[in-house]
N, C-alpha and C positions, 0 to 999 in steps of 0.2 A: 788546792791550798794557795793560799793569795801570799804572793814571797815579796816583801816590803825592800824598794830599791834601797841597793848600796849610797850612804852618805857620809861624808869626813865629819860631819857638824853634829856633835854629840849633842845638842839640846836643840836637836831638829822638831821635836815633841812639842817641847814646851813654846818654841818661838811659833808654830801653825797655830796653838790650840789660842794663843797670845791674837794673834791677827783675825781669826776666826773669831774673836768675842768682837774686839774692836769695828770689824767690817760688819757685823750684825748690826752693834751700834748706830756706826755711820748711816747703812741701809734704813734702820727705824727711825733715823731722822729724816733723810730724803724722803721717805715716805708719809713724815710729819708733815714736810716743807708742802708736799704736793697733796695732803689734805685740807693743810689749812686756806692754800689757794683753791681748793673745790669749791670751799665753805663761801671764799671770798666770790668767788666766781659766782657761785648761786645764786647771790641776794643782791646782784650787781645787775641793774636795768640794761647795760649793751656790754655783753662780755664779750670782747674780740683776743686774737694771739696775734694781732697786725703790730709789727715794729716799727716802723711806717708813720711821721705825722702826718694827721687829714683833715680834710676841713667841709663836713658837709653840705652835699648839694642839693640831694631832697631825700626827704622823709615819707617812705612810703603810705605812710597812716595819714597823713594827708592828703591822700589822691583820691577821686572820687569814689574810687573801689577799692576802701585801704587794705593793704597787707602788710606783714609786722618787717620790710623789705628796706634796705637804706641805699643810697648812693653816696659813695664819699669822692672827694680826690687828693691822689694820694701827693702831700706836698715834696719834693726833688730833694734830696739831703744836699748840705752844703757842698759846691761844688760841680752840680750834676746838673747838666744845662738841658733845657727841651727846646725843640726845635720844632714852631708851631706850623711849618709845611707839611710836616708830618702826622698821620692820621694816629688819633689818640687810641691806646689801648684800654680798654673796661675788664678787668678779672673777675669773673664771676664764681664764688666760693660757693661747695655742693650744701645745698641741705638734709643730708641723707642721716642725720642723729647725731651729729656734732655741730658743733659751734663756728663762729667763719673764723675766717684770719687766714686760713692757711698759705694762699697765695703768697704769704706776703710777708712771712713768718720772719723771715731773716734776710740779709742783703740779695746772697742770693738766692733768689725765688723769681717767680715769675714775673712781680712786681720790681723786680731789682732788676733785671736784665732787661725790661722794657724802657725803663727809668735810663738805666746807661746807654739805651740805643736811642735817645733823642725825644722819646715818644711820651707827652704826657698820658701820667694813668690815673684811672678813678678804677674804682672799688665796689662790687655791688655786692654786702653782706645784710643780714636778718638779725632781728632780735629774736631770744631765745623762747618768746609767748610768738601765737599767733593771735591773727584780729579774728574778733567774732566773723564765723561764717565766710573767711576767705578763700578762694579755690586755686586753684592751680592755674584754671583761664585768669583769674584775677592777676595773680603773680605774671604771668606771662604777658599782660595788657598793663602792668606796673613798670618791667621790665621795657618794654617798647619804649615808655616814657622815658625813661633814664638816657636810654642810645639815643633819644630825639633831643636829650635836653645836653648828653657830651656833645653830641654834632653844632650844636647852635652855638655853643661855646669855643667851639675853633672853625669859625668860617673860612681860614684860610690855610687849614689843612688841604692837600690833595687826598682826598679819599675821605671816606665812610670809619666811623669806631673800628677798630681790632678788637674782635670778641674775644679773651677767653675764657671758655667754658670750664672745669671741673669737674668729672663723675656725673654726680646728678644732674648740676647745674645744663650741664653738655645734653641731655635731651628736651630741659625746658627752655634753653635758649634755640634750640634747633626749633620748639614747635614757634616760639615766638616770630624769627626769620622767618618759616615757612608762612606766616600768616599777614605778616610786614616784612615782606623780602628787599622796599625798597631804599630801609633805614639800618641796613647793616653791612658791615664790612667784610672781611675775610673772618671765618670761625674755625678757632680751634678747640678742637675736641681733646681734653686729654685725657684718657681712662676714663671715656663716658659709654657706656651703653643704650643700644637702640635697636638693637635685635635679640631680644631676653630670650630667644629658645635655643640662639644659634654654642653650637657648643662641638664637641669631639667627645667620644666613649673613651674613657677613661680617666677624662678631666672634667674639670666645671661642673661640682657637683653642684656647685650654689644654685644654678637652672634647675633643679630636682625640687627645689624646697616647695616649691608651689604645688607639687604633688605630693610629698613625704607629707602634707599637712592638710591633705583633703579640700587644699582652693585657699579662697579668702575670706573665708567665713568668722577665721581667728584673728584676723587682722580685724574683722567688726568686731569682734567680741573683746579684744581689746581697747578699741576707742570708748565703747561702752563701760565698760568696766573703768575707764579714766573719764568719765560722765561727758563724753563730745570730747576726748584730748586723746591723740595717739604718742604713746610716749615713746622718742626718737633711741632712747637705751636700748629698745628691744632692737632693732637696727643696728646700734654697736653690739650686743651678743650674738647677732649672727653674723657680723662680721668676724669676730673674735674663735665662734666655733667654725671657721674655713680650717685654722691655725690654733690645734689646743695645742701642740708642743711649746708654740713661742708663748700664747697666751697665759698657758697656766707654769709654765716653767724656766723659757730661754731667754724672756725679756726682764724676770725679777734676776736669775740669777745670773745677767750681763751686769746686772745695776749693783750684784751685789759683791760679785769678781772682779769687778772694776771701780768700786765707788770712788776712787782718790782721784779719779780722772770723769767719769762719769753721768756723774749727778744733773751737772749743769743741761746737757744735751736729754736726760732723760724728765725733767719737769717740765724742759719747753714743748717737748711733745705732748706728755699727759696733760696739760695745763690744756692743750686743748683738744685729747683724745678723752678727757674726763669731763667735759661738759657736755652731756648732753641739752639738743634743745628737743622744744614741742611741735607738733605739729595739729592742724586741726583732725580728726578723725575722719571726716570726707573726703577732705585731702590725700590721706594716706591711704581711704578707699580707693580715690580712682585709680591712684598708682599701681596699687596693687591688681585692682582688675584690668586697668587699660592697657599697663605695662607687663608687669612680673608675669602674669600668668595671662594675661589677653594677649600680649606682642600687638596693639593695635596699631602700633606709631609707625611704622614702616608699611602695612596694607593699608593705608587711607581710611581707617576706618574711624578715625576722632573725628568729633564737630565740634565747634564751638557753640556756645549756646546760641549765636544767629543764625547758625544750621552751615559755616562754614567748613569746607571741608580740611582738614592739617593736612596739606600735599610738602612733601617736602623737596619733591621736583621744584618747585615754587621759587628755591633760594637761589638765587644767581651768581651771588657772593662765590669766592672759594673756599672751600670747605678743608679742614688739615685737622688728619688724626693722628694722635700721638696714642700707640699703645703697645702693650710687651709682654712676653712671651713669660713672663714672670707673674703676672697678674691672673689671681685667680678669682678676680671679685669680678673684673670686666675682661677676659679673655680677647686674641685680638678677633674670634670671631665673631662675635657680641657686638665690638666695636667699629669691625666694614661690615658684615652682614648685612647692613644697611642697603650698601650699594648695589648688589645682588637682586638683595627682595626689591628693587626699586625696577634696575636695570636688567632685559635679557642680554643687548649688545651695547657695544663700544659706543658702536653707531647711536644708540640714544642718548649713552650720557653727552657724547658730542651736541645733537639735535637740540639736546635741551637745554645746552648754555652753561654746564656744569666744572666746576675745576676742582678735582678732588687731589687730595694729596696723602700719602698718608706715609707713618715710620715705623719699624717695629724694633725696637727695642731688648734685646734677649733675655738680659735678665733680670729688669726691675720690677720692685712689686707694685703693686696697685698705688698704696702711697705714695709709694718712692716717684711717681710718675709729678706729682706735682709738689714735691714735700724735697726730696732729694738736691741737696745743693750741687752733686757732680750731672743730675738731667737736666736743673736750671741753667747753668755754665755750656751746656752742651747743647741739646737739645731743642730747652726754650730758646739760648738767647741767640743760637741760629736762627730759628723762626724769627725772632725780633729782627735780627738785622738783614733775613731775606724777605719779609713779609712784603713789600713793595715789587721785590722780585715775584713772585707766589701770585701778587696781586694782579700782575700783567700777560701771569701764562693763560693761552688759550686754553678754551674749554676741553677736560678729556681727564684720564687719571695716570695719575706721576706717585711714587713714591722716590720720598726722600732720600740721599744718602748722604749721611754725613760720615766723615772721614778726617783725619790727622793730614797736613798740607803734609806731601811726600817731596822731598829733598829737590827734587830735578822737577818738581811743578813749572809749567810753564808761566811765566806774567803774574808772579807772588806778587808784585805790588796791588793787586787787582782783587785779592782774597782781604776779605774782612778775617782777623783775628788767626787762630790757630788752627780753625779745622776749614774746611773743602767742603760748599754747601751744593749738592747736585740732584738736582729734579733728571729720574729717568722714568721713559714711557712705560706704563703696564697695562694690563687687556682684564678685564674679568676672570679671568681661567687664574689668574697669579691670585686673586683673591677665592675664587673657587678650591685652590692649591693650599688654602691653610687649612681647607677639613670645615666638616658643618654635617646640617640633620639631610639624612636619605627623606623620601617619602613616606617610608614607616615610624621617623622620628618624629616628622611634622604631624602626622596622625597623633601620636600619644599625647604631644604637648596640646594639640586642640582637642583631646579628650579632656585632659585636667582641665584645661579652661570652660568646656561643656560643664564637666562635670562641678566647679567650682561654682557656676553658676544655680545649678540644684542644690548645694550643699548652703549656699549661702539664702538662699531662698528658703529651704526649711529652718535653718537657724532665726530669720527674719520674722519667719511667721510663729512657729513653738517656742522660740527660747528669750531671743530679742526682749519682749516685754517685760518677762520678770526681771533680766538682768537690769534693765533700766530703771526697774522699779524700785530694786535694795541698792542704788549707784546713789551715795554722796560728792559732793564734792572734797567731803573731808574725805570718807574711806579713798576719791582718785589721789589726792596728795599723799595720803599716806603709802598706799600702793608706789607712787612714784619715787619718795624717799628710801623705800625699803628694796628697789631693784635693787641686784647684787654691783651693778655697774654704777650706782652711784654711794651705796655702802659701802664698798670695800674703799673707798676713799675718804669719806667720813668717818667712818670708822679708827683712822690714825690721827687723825686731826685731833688739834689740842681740848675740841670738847672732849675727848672722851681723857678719863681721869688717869687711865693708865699709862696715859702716855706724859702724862706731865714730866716724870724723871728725863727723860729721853733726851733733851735737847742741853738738860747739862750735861747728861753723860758724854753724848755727841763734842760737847766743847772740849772736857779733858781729855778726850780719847784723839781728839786734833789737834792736841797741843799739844802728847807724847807719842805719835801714830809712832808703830814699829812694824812696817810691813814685812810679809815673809816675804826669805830669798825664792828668786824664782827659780831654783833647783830642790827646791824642799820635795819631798817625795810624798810626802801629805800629800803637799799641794796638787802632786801630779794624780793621785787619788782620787781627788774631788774636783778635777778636769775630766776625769775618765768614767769617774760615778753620773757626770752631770752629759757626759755624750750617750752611758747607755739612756736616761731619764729623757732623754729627745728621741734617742732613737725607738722608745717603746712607743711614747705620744707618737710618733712617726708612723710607726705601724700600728695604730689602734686605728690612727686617722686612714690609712690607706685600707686599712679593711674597714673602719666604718661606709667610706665612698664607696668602695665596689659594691658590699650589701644593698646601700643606697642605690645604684644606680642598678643594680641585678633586679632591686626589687619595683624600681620605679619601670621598667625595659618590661617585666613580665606581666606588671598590674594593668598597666596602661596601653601595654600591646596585644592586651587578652580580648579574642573576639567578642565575648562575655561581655567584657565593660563596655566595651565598643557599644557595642548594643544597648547596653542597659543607658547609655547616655544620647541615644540617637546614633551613632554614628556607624551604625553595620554594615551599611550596602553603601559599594563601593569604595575607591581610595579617595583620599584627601589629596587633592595634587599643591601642589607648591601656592603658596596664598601672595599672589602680586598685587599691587596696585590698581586699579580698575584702568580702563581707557578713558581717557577725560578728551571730549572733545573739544574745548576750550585748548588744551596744549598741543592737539594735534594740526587745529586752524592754526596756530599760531608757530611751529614748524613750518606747514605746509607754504605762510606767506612769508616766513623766514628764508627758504628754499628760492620761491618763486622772486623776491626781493635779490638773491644773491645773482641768478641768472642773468640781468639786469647789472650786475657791477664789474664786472672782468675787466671793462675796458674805461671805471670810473676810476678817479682819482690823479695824483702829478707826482712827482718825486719822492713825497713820504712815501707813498705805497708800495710806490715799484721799487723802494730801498728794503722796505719792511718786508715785501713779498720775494723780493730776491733773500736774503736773509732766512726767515723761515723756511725756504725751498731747500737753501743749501744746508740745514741743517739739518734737516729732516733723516736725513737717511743714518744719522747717529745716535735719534734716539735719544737724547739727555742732551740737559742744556747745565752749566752748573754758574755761580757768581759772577766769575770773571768776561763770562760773554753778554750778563746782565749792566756790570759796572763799564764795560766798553760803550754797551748803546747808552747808559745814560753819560758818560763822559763825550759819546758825540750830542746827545741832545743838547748837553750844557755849551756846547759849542754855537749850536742855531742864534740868531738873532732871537732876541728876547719876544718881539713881535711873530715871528715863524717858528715860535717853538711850540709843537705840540705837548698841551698839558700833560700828566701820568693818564686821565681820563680819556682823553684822546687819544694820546697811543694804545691805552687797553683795547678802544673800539676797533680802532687801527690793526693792531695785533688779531686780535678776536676775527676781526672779518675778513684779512688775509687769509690766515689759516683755513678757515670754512671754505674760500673761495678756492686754495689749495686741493681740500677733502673733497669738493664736490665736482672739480675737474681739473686735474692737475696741469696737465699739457697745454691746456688752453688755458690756464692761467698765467702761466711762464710765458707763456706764446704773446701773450699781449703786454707783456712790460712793457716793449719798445713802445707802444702809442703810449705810455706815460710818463715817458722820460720827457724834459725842457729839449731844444733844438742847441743849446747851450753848451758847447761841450766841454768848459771848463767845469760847469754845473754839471755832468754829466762826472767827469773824473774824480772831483770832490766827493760826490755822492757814490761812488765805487771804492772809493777808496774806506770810507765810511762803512761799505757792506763788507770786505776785507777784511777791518780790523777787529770787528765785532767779529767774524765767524771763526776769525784765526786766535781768538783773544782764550779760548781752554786748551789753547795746543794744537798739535797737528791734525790735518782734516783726513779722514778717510778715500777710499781710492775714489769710492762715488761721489761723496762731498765733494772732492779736487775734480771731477771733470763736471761736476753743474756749476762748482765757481767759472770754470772754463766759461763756458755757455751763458753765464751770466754777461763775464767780460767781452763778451760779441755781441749777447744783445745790447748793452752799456755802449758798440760801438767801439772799443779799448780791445789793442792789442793784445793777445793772451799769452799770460804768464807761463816762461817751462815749465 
């Protein structure tokens, strides 16, 4: 028996049932608002959600191999000054079935926190057609152009673009770098995927789909079906069934338990969570085969149509991923798995010049990674104002920590803003430590991908031709109109007749709104009706994945299929990158060059090589040790000041020369100090404040500063 809370408020009845009409109302009008901006959005040749004015710089449909791709830059709101020493940041917005803007959506976003840290920004967004026949190499050799033509625009930047990437964007900018590693800056990744199989049992069912669906056969059969057009909605429904609780239930009825507050923040997302764009259907082929279900991007296995090979070793740049433990579209193993399948030891990514960074995040979801105005505040606009910092660490992997500045921090003048930005060292194993596929995981995913390749193959040959043969261009429009992810938003829109009353109703019901109290006992009914209504969606979804994944585990790990797709004898062992002799000469004279330098160099080095020795042994370096060495650089004579470029080579070839023989590097400081000994104190004093600038040093740290101040010649401090 359901026993109805005690209430003083005798016409507690009438005042719910009274609010309940009215927030209906209200509800069918936002839901007016946000169809009729569909409708608007539709028939609108560049529909963006950028707040941002810009001013474009090239038009990708004019490039010799057009794609429907833009460059803008984004102009500084009044008041917000850029500082053209500083290397310009490019937002690269996902083309995964929505429309761009996101970057950029509100102050703060990515674009806003790049904006307030000095740095001008451009914009790389699409129109919602694509060009006849465009590819993904296309886009990717459109996109090169754009980073060549912001560089030439700031010549007197220190440094290369700030890429950052977006979801999708985050692996077609990565194959682009790989290809033109040496027209990019530092790239960040935010909730972008590059290892589609990597995942953990009992999460990341979305990795399943490419087998729940028999390969890629249905992704052809939809482009077809759209006469050459892959429609980007299907991409939003399956983003949508990760989450049918929120989908079909917890996001209308937030919109509709809160409309008097509500509204505003719920049109600026739909506004561009309801636009789907197109893609060409080749396009959405390769992805689907090279990516989703091939994983080729991380084995070396793409070419470019000259036969080059996408190594992603290739990128020299630093590399910074931003991903959380919330995201279930791009999990973070999806997201480093990369490094893995690239690298077996430390030692390589050192060898190959690599600086990877990466954050993880605990709770935010996939969106929220670049959508979220408390990750942009945080997150982003650390990365904005340590990207220079990031830019100078030697080669190896760091993850980020960012942190709240703690009360008794040592040298707060020294800290940018609120939080504590800190690069500590990590190994492989701490990424191996987040979970991923055994050898019998890797086997089933390269089964479906066998397997997709047969299924796509007879669909090609038996079914293919008919379908293209009853494919109009009218039945792909009408098809496109009629998705449920573009209807149910049309559908409220003032074309349609019934909604016409709606928007007066909505006015008198805002000119006498009478919300219920928030002790109404209703009310508390239909908070508690609307938690079990998540909680079931909760558990249909958690037993829909296990079935999923029970089912995909047995299909795909049955010796049977094995077989029947080629692949019964023997194990599949872990799929790496090939050996490329081309990077192993070029280590090799990497190596043989460095033997050769111990005893190169004068004062910068043996400051910079004292410096990284003494810090070594603590593992993290964080802002305040970064703003001391350039608050001594800013000291050098303008003439003897080494660029940012120069101290990265500086930095970079100390450290190597560290990794490759410690002792004997320390060992020959003294032959590269000045006879000078004033210049000798100055420059001690200089390695000092910079190693003392996060606080106190460690027992070890404290007895190699010793050892430095004897080789410096300089009495040593108690």
């Amino acid at each position: 028996m359901l026993i109805m809370p005690a209430t003083s408020n005798p016409n507690f009845f009438q005042e719910y049932w009274l609010d309940v009409w009215q927030r209906s109302i209200l509800t069918l009008d936002v839901l007016r608002e946000r169809g009729n901006t569909y409708m608007e959005r539709r028939d609108s040749p560049t529909p963006h959600v950028l707040s941002f004015k810009f001013e474009l710089v090239c038009d990708g449909r004019a490039l010799p191999r057009p794609v429907n791709y833009m460059l803008v830059q984004i102009v500084p709101p009044a008041g917000t000054a850029t500082d053209e020493s500083k290397p310009p940041f490019v937002v690269v917005d996902p083309r995964a079935g929505h429309g761009p803007g996101i970057g950029g959506m509100k102050q703060d976003s990515e674009i806003g926190v790049a904006l307030a840290a000095g740095h001008a920004c451009y914009f790389i967004g699409f129109l919602p057609q694509p060009m006849p026949d465009q590819t993904i190499e296309d886009v990717c050799i459109a996109e090169a152009s754009f980073i060549e033509q912001v560089a030439a625009r700031h010549p007197k930047a220190e440094g290369k673009p700030v890429i950052v990437a977006n979801c999708q964007a985050g692996w077609q900018i990565m194959m682009m770098a790989a290809i033109r590693p040496e027209i990019v800056g530092p790239i960040l990744l935010a909730g972008s995927p590059l290892s589609y199989w990597q995942g953990v049992h009992g999460h990341n069912p979305m990795r399943y789909l490419g087998g729940t669906l028999g390969g890629t056969w249905l992704t052809t059969l939809s482009g077809d079906l759209g006469n050459g057009i892959f429609d980007g909605a299907n991409l939003v429904s399956n983003f949508e069934s990760l989450n049918p609780a929120n989908t079909y239930w917890e996001k209308a009825y937030h919109l509709y338990s809160n409309v008097d507050t509500e509204a505003h923040r719920f049109l600026d997302f739909e506004t561009w969570w309801g636009s789907p764009v197109l893609l060409n259907a080749k396009e959405m082929q390769w992805i689907a085969d090279n990516l989703f279900v091939g994983n080729k991007l991380t084995s070396g296995e793409i070419h470019t149509s000259d036969g080059v090979r996408v190594d992603l070793r290739n990128i020299k740049s630093p590399i910074i991923v931003l991903c959380s433990w919330g995201d279930n579209i791009t999990p973070p193993q999806q997201a480093l798995g990369w490094i893995t399948d690239l690298y077996a030891t430390d030692d390589e990514i050192v060898a190959d010049g690599q600086t990877i960074v990466y954050t993880l995040h605990q709770t935010i979801g996939h969106l929220g990674i670049f959508v979220s105005g408390k990750v942009a505040t945080k997150e982003h606009a650390e990365f904005a104002a340590c990207m220079e910092m990031i830019n100078l660490m030697p080669p190896g992997l760091y993850e980020a920590v960012i942190t709240e500045v703690p009360e008794d921090a040592a040298n707060p003048q020294l800290i940018h803003g609120k939080y504590l930005f800190r690069l500590e060292a990590r190994t492989l194993d701490h990424i191996r430590a987040l979970g991923g596929n055994d050898d019998a995981d890797t086997k089933r995913f390269a089964t479906v991908a066998r397997l997709s390749e047969i299924n796509h193959g007879l669909y090609s040959t038996l079914v293919q031709p008919a379908v293209k043969a009853m494919t109009t261009e009218q039945s792909a429009e009408m098809m496109r109109q009629m998705h449920p992810s573009r209807l149910r938003f049309a559908m409220f829109s003032d074309k349609n007749p019934m909604m016409q009353p709606v928007k007066g109703l909505a006015e008198a019901v805002r000119a006498d709104r009478k919300p219920v109290a928030a002790d109404n006992p209703l009310l508390s009914m239909e908070k508690m009706t609307s938690t079990w209504i998540t909680t079931w969606w909760d558990s249909y979804r958690s037993a829909r994945d296990a079935m999923t994944e029970t089912m995909f585990l047995a299909l795909y790990g049955s010796p049977v299929m094995q077989a029947m797709v080629g692949m019964a004898n023997g194990s599949l062992e872990h799929r790496r990158i090939e050996r490329d002799l081309q990077h192993e000469a070029s280590e090799a004279r990497m190596r043989a060059d460095l033997e050769k330098r111990f005893d190169v160099g004068g004062l910068p080095e043996a400051v910079i090589r004292s410096i990284i020795w003494i810090r070594l042994p603590q593992e993290s370096v964080d802002e305040r040790g970064y703003a001391m060495l350039m608050a001594v650089r800013e000291m050098q004579p303008v003439n003897r000041r080494l660029t940012l470029g120069e101290l990265r080579t500086t930095l970079r070839d100390q450290y190597l020369l560290l990794r490759l023989d410690e002792e004997r590097a320390v060992a020959a400081i003294p032959r590269l100090l000045p006879d000078n000994e004033q210049a000798r104190q100055a420059a001690l004093g200089a390695v000092r404040r910079v190693v003392e600038a996060s606080g106190a040093l460690s027992e070890e740290s404290v007895r190699r500063l010793a050892r430095i101040e004897k080789l410096f010649g300089m009495p040593t401090h108690a």
